[in-house]
C-alpha positions as a Markdown table, in Angstrom:
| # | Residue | x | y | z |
|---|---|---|---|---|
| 1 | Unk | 1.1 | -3.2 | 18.0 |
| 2 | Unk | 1.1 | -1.4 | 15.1 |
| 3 | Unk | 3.1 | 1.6 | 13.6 |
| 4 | Unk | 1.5 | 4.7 | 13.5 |
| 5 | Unk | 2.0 | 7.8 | 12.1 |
| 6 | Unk | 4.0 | 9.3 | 15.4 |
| 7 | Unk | 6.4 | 6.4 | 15.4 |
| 8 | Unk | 7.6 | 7.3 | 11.4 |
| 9 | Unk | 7.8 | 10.6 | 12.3 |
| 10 | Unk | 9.9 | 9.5 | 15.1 |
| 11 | Unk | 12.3 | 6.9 | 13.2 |
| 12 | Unk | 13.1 | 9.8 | 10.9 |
| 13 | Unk | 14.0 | 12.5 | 14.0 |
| 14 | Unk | 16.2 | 9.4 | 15.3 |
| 15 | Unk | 17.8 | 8.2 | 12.2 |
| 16 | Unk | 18.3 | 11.0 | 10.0 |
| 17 | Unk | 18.6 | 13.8 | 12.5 |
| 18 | Unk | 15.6 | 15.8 | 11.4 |
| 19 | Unk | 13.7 | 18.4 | 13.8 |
| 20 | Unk | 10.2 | 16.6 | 15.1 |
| 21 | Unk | 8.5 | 19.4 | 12.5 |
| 22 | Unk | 10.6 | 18.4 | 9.5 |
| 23 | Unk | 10.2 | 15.0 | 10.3 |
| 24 | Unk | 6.5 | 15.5 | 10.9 |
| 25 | Unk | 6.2 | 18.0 | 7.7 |
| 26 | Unk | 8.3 | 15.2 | 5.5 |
| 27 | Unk | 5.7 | 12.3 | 6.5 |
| 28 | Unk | 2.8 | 14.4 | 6.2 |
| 29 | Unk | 4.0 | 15.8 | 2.1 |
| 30 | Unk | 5.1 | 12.0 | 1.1 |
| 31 | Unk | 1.5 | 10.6 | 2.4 |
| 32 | Unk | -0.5 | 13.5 | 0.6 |
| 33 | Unk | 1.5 | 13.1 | -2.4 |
| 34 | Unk | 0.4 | 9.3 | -2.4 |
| 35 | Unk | -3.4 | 10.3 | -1.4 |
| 36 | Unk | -3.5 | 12.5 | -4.5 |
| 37 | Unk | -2.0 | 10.4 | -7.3 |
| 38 | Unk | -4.2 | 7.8 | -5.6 |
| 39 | Unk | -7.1 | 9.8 | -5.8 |
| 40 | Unk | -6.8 | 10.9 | -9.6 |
| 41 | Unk | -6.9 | 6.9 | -10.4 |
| 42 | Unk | -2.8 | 6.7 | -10.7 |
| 43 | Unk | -0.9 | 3.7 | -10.0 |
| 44 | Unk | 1.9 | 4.1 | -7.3 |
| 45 | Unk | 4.8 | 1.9 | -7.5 |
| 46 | Unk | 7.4 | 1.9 | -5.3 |
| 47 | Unk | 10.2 | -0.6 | -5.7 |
| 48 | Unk | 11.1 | -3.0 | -3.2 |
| 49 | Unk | 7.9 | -2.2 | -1.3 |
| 50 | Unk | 4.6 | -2.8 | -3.5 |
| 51 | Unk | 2.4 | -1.2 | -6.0 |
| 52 | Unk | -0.9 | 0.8 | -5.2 |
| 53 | Unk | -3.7 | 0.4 | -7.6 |
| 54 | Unk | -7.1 | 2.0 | -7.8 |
| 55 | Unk | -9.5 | -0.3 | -9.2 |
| 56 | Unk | -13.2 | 0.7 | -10.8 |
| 57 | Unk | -15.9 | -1.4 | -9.8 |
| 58 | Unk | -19.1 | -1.3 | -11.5 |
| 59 | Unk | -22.6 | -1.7 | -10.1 |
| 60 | Unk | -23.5 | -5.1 | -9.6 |
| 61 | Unk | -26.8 | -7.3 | -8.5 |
| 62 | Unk | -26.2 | -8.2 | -4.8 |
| 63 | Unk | -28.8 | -10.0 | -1.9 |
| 64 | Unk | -29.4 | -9.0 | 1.5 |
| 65 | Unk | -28.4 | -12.0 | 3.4 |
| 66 | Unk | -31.1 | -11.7 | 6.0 |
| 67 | Unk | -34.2 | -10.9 | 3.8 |
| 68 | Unk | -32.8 | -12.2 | 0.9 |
| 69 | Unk | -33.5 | -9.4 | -1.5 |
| 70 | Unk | -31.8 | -8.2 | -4.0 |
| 71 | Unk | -30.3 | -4.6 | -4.3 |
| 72 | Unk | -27.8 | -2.6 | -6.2 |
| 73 | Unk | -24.4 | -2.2 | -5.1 |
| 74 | Unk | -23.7 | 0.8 | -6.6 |
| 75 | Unk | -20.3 | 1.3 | -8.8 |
| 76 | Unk | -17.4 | 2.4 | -6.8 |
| 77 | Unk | -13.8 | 2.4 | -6.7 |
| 78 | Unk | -11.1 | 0.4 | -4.6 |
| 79 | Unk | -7.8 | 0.2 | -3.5 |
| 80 | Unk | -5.8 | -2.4 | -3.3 |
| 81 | Unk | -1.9 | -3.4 | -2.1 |
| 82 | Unk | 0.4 | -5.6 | -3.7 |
| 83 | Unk | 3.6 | -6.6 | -1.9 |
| 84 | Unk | 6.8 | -7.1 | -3.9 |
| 85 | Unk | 8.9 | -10.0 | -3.9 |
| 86 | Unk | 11.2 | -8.3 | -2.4 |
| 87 | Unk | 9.3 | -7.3 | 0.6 |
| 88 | Unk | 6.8 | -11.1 | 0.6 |
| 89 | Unk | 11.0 | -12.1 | 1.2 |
| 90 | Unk | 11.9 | -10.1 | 4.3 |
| 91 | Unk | 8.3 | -10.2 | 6.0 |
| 92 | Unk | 8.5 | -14.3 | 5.8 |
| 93 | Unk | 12.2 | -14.4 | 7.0 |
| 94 | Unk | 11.3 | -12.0 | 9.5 |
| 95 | Unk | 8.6 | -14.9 | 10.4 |
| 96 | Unk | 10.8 | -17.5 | 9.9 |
| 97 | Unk | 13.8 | -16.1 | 11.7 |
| 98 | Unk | 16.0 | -16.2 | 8.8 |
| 99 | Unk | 17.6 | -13.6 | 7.4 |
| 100 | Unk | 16.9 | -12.8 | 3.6 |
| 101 | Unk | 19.4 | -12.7 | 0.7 |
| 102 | Unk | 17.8 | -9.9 | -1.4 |
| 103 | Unk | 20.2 | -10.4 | -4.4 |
| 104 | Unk | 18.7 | -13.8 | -5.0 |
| 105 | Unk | 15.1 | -12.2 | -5.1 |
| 106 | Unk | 14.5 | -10.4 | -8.6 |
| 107 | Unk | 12.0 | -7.5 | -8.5 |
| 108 | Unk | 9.0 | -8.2 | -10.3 |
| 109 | Unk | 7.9 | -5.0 | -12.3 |
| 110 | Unk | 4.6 | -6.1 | -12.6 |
| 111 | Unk | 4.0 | -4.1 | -15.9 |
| 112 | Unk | 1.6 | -7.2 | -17.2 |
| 113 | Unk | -0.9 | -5.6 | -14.4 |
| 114 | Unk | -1.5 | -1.9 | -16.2 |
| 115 | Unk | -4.6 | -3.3 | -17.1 |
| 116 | Unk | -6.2 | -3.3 | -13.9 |
């Protein structure tokens, strides 16, 4: 099952003791903060969770696979996830059933990826 927006909003009224509007309010400003940097081409990094990065894609030369033509794919820009260590660490203990030692992991900064 996965997490939705309701259940975050939830967590927060439960754990922090925030009204079901503030909670609600809270989630809703931190995700269009993220849409908006994200839109403007900004990198989001948040540590011990991942980085966010908008990639460009130029137009490229692709074929229709059933009539084997070619066509443009036009230019276009992506988004893409990047876990960090930290948080590969606790999803694959979490799989394994072992808990993690997160002062043994070092948190990559990834500052060799600006580039992308």
């Amino acid at each position: 099952m996965a997490m939705t927006k309701a259940d975050i909003v939830e967590a927060l009224y439960e754990k922090i003791g925030f009204s079901k509007k503030e909670a609600a309010d809270l989630v809703e400003l931190v995700f269009d903060t993220i849409k908006g940097t994200l839109s403007q081409g900004q990198k989001i990094k948040i540590s011990g969770f991942g980085n966010f990065v908008v990639r460009e894609k130029r137009s490229r030369i692709g074929r229709n696979p059933q009539t084997g033509e070619s066509i443009e794919i036009s230019a276009r820009r992506v988004l893409t996830f990047r876990p960090s260590q930290v948080l590969r660490a606790e999803v694959n203990a979490a799989l394994e059933g072992t808990p993690v030692d997160l002062s043994k992991i070092v948190e990559d900064d990834d500052d060799d990826d600006d580039n992308e």
